[in-house]
C-alpha positions in Angstrom: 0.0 43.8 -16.7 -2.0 40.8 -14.9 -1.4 37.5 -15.8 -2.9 33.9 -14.8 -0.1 31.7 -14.9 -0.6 27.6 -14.3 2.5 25.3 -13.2 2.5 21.5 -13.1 5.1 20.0 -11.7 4.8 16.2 -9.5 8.1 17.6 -8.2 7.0 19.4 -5.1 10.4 21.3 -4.5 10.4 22.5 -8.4 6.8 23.6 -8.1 7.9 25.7 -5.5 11.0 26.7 -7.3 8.9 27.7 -9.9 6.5 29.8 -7.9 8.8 31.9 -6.0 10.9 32.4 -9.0 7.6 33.8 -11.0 6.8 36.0 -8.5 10.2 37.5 -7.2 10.7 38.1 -11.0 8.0 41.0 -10.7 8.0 40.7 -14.6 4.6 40.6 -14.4 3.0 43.9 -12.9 0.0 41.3 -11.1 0.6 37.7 -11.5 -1.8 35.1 -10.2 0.3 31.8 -10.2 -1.6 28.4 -9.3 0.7 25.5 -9.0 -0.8 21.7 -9.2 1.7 18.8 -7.9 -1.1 16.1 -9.8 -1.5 16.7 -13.7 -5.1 15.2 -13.1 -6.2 17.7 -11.1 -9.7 18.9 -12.4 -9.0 23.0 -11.4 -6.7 22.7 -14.5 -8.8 22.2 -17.0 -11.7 24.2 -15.0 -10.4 27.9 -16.5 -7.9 29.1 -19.0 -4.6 30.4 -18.1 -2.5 32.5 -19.7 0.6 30.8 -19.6 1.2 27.2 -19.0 4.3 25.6 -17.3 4.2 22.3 -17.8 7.0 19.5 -16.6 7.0 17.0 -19.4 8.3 14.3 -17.0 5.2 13.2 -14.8 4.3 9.6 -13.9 0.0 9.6 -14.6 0.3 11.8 -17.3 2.9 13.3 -19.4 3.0 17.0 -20.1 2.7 16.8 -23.7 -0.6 14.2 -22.9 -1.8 17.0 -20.7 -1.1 20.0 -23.7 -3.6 18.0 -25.8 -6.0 17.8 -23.8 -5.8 22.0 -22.6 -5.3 22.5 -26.2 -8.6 20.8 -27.2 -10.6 23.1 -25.0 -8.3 26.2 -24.7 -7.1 26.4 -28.6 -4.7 29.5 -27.9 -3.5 28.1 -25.0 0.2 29.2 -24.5 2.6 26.4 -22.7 6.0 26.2 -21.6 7.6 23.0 -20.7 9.8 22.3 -17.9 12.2 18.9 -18.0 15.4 17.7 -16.9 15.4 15.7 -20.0 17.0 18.0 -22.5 16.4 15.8 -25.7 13.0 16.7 -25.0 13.0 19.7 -26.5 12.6 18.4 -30.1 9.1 16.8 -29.3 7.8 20.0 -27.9 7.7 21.7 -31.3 5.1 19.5 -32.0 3.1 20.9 -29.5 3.5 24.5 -30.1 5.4 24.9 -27.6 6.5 28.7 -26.3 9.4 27.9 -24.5 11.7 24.8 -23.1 12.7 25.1 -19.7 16.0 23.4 -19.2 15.9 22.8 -15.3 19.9 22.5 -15.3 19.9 25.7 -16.9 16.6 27.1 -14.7 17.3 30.6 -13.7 18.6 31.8 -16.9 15.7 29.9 -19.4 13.2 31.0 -16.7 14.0 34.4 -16.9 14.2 34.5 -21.1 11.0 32.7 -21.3 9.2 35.3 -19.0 10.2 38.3 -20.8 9.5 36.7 -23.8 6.0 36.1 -22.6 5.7 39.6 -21.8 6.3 40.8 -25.1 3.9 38.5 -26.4 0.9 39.8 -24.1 2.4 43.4 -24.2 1.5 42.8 -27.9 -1.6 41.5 -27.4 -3.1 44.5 -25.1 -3.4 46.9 -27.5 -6.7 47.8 -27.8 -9.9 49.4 -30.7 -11.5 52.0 -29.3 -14.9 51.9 -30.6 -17.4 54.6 -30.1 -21.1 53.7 -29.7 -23.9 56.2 -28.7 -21.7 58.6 -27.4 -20.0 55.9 -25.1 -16.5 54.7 -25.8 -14.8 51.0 -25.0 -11.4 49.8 -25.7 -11.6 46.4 -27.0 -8.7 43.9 -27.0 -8.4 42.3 -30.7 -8.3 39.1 -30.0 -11.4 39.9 -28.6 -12.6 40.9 -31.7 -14.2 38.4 -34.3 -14.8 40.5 -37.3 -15.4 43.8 -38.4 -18.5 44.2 -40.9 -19.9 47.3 -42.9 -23.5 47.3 -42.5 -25.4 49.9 -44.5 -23.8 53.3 -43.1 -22.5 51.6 -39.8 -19.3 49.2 -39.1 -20.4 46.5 -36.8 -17.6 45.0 -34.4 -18.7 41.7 -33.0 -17.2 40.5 -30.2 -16.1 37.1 -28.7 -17.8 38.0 -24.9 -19.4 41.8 -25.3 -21.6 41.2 -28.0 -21.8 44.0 -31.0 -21.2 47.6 -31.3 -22.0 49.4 -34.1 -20.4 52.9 -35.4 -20.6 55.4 -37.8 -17.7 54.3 -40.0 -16.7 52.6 -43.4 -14.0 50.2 -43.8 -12.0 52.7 -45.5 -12.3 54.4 -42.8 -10.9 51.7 -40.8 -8.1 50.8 -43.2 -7.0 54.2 -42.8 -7.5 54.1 -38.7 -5.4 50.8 -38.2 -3.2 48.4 -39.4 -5.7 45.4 -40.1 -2.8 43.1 -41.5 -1.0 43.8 -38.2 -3.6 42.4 -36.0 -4.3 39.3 -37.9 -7.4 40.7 -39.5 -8.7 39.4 -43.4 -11.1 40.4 -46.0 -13.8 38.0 -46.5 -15.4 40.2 -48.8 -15.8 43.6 -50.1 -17.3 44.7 -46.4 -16.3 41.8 -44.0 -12.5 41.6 -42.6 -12.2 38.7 -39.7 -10.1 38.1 -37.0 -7.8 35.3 -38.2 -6.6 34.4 -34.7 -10.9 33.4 -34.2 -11.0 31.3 -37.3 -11.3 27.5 -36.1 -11.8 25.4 -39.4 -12.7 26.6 -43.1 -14.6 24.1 -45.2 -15.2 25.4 -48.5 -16.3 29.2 -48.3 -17.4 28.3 -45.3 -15.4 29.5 -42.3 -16.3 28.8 -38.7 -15.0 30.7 -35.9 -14.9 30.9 -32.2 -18.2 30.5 -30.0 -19.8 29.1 -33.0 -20.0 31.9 -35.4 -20.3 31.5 -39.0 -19.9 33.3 -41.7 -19.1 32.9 -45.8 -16.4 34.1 -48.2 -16.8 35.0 -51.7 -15.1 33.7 -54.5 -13.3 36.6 -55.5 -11.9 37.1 -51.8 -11.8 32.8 -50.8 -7.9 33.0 -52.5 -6.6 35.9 -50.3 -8.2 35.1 -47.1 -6.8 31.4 -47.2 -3.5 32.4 -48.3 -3.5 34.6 -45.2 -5.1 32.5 -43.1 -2.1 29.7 -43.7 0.6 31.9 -43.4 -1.0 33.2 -40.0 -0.8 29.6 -38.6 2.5 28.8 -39.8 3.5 32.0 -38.2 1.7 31.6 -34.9 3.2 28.2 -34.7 6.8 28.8 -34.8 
């Protein structure tokens, strides 16, 4: 499994620390790890990463200050922070935080919190095979932004390889995976979307990643909100 992994750390020896310990851990099957002693440093906002270690402790910029700001253009951005200060811990729940590195307890939080974080992204590789013209792709769900039945075909749009469509019907689907299980709600009779892609709702209205938008119906508006809460009380505990 390969994974981009970001540290920040103004503590050059930790940053180190950090590095080595990442990558003699072999948790990670391929691990690119790029480590930044300046939490201004524009290469850190340039790309996402999949995990973020952040030390919380930084004179130009706090890690918390710096979470926001990845946060605001990464939205499922996954961080980790790193401090000596152990009282810290209590503010990082208000950043979503992952895990809290305790550096006086390092080796023993550093190893929980990476195979933690390989459960999480062993979760997340599981993959739809869709079949399109003969041809077949395996699509990561959280790549996926909704499923829709259009006339005898099931159209799966896509966050970066545009649509496929298939000879299905949503039964069909329901039958083939668990939808519930991989964040996925009914919008209406034919639409299910990918809750983890949903941005805002205003009204019927909801608005997703890259943009998209599409409308729930009255009879569905109940159910998918309901869900959609609960998924982002879940996601961020």
């Amino acid at each position: 499994m390969s994974q981009t992994i970001c540290i920040v750390d103004d503590d050059q020896l930790y940053l180190e620390t950090m590095r080595r310990f990442i990558e003699s851990q072999r948790v990670f099957k391929d691990c690119d790890v790029h480590s930044y002693s300046n939490p201004s440093d524009p290469r850190i906002m340039k790309k996402e990463f999949d995990l973020y270690f952040l030390d919380i402790d930084m004179p130009e910029i706090s890690g918390f200050e710096l979470a926001v700001k990845i946060q605001k253009k990464y939205s499922d951005a996954i961080f980790l922070f790193v401090s000596s200060h152990n009282e810290f811990v209590y503010d990082s729940f208000k950043f979503s935080a992952f895990y809290f590195v305790r550096k006086d307890h390092f080796d023993a939080d550093m190893n929980d919190a990476l195979h933690r974080a390989y459960e999480k992204f062993s979760k997340r590789e599981e993959r739809y095979i869709v079949e399109t013209r003969g041809n077949k792709a395996a699509l990561r769900y959280s790549d996926i932004l909704y499923f829709e039945k259009i006339d005898n075909k099931l159209l799966t749009a896509t966050l970066n390889y545009g649509d496929f469509y298939e000879v299905k019907t949503m039964k069909a689907l329901n039958e083939e995976i668990d939808l519930k299980k991989h964040h996925f709600s009914m919008i209406n009779s034919g639409t299910c979307v990918n809750l983890a892609c949903v941005t805002r709702l205003n009204g019927y209205d909801i608005y997703l990643k890259n943009n998209f938008n599409l409308r729930t119906s009255r009879r569905y508006f109940h159910d998918f909100k309901e869900d959609y809460e609960k998924y982002l009380m879940e996601r961020d505990v």
